[in-house]
C-alpha positions as CSV (number, residue, x, y, z in Angstrom):
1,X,79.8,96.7,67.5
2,X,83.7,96.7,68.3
3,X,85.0,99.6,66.4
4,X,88.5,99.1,64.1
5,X,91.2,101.7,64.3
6,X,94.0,102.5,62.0
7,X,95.8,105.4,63.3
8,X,96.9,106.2,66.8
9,X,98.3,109.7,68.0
10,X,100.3,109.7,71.1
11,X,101.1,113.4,72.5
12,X,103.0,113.9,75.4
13,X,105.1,110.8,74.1
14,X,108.5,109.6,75.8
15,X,110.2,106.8,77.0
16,X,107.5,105.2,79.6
17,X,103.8,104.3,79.4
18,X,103.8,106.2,75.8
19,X,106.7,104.1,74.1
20,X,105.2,100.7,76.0
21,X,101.3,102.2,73.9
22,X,103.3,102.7,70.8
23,X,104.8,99.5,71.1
24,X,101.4,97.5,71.3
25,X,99.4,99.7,68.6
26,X,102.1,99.7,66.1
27,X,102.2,95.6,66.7
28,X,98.1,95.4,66.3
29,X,99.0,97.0,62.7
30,X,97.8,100.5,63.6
31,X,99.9,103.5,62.1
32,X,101.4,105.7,65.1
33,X,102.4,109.2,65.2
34,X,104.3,110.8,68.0
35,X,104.3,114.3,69.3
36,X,106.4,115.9,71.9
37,X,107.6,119.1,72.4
38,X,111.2,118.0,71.7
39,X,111.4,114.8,69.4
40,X,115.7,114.0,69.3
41,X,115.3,111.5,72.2
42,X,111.9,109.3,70.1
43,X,114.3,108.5,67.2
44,X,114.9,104.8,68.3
45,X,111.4,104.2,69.0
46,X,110.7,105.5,65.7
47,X,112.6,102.9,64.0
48,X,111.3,100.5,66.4
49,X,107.7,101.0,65.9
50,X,107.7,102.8,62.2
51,X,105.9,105.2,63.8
52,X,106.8,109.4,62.8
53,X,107.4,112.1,65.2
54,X,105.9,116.1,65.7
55,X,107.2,118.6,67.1
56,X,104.5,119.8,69.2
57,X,103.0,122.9,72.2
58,X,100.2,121.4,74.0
59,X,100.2,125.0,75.0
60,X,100.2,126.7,71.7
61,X,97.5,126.9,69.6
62,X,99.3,127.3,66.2
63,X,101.4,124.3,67.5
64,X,98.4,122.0,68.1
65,X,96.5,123.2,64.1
66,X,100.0,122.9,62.6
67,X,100.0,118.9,64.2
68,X,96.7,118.1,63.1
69,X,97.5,119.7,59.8
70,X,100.4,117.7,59.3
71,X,98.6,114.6,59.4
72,X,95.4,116.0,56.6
73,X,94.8,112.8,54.8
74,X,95.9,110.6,57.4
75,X,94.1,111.9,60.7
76,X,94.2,109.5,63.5
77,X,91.5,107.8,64.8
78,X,92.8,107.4,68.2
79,X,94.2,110.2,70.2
80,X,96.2,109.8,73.4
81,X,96.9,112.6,75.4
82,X,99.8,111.9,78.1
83,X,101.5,115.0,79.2
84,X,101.0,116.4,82.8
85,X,103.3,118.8,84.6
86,X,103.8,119.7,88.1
87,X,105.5,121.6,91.2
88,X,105.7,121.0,95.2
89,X,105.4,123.1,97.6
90,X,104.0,124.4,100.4
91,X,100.9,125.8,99.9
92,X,101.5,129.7,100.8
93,X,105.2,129.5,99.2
94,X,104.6,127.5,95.9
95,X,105.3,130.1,92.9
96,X,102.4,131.0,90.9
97,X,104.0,131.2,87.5
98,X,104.3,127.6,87.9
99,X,100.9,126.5,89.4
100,X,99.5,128.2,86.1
101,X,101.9,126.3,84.0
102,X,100.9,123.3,85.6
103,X,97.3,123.6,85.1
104,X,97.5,124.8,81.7
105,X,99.4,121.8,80.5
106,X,97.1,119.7,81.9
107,X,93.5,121.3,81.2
108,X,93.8,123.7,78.8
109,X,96.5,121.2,76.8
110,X,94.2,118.5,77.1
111,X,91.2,120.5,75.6
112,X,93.1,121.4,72.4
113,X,94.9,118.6,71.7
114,X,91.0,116.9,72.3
115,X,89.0,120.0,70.5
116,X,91.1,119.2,67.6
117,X,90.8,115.0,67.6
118,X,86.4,115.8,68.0
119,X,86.3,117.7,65.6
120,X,87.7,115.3,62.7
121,X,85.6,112.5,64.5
122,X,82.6,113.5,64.6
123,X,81.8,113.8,61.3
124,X,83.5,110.2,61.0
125,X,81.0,109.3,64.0
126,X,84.6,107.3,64.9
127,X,87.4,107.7,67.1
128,X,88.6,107.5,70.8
129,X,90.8,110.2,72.4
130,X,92.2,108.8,75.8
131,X,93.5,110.7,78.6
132,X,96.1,109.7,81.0
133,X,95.2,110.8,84.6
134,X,96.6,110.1,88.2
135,X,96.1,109.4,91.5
136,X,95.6,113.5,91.7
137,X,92.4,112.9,89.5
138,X,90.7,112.2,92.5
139,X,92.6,112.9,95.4
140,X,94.7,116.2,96.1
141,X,97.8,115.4,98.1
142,X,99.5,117.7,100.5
143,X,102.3,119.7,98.5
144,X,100.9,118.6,95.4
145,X,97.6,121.3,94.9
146,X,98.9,122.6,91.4
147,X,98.8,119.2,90.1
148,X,95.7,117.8,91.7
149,X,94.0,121.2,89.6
150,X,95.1,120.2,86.6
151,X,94.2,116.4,87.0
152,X,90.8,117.6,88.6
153,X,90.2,119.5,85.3
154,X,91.1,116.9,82.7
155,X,89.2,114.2,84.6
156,X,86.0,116.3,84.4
157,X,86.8,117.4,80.5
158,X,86.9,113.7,80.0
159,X,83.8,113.4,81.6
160,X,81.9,116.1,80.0
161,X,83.3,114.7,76.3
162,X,82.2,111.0,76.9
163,X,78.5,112.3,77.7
164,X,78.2,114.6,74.5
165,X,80.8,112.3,72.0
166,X,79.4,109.0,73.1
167,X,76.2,108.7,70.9
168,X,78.6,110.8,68.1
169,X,80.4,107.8,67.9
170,X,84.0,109.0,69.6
171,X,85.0,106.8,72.4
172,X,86.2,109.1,75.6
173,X,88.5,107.4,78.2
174,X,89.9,108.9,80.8
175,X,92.4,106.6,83.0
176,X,93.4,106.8,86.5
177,X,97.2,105.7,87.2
178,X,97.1,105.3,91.0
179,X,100.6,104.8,91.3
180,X,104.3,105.5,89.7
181,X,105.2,103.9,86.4
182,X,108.1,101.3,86.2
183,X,110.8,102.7,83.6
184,X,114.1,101.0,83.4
185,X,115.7,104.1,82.4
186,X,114.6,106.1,85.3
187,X,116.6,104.8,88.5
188,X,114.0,106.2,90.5
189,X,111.0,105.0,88.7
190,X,112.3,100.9,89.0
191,X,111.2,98.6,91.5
192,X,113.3,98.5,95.2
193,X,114.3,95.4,95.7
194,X,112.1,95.0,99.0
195,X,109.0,95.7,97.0
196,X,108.8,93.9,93.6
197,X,105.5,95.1,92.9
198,X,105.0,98.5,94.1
199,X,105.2,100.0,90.8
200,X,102.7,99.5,87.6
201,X,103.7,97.9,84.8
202,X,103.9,100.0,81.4
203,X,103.2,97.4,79.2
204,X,100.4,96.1,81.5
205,X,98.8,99.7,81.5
206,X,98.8,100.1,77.6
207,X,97.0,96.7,77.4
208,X,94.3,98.0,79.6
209,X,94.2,100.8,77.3
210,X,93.9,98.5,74.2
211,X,91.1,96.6,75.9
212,X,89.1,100.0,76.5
213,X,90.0,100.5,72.5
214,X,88.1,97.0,71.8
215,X,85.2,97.8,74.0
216,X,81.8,97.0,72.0
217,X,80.1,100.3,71.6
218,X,77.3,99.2,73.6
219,X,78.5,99.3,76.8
220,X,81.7,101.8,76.5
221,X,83.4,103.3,79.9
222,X,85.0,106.4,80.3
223,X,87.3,105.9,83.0
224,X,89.1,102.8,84.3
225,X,91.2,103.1,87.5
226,X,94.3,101.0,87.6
227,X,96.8,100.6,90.6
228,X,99.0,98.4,91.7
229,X,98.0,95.7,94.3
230,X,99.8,97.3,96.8
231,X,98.7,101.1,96.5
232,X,96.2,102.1,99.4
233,X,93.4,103.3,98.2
């Protein structure tokens, strides 16, 4: 059974991958609702997309209940979670005060943002939440430990979800972006000219992540790895 949904929550949302999901959903006739800790810059995509936008802490927990609350009578059935922070650094000399900050957003974020979605679904026995990882899900970079924690953690909250959600009917994904994302507005997140394909496609990635939405219930993943044909592995 292919499940339908109606309502898709993207937090973390911006101008890249999460613009290029609200894009698609909003265009397969699902409602979308935004959230970002500051919403001035989502005002176009709002008009673009119909979708509404939150003012949301993945951080706080009064933030995340007032989001959720907002939305009573209209509670999405998908969940996206996007946001990720990060600092580099050597090792001995990267500041602690934003190590922690790093792996809060990422873990502890990702667990209330998802503790809130499960906890709607379940008794729906419907829903997906999605995660948006990185290469530093699975491999820990030099300069980059604060980040690889945080991705570490999510991956395996993702993991633990889809093995006690799945037979509750919520569809876990967790997804592996081994690679930087093209955005036009970013000049250092386009394509050089001497490599045409060494960054992923937004648009490509939020079809993979409709795909994983249209998955028949029967054989459902929980984590799909995408990267760009030239990425090593």
């Amino acid at each position: 059974m292919v499940p339908t949904y109606k309502h898709a929550l993207i937090v973390g949302a911006g101008s890249g991958l999460s613009a290029s999901l609200a894009r698609l959903l909003s265009g397969e006739g699902m409602a979308v609702t935004l959230a970002a800790r500051s919403v001035g810059d989502l005002d176009k995509l709002c008009s673009e997309t119909g979708a509404t936008a939150h003012t949301c802490d993945v951080l706080s927990e009064k933030s995340v209940d007032a989001l959720f609350g907002a939305l009573s009578g209209n509670e999405p059935d998908v969940v996206i979670f996007n946001p990720s922070a990060r600092v580099r650094g050597p090792f001995v000399e990267i500041d602690r005060d934003a190590v922690k900050q790093t792996i809060l957003t990422s873990a502890y974020g990702g667990f209330l943002i998802a503790q809130a979605a499960a906890k709607r679904m379940v008794p729906n026995d419907h829903g997906a939440i999605l995660f948006t990882g990185a290469s530093a899900s699975v491999k820990g970079y030099v300069h980059s430990a604060s980040f690889a924690m945080g991705k570490f953690a999510l991956r395996g909250l993702a993991q633990s979800m889809a093995r006690e959600l799945h037979p509750k009917g919520v569809h876990i994904g967790h997804f592996i972006i081994d690679g930087g994302i093209r955005n036009p507005e970013r000049s250092e997140r386009i394509d050089p000219p001497d490599n045409p394909d060494s960054m992923l496609d937004p648009d490509a990635i939020a079809r993979s992540y409709l795909h994983f939405l249209q998955q028949d219930r029967s054989s459902w993943a929980w984590e799909i790895e995408l990267r760009p044909w030239v990425e090593k592995f």
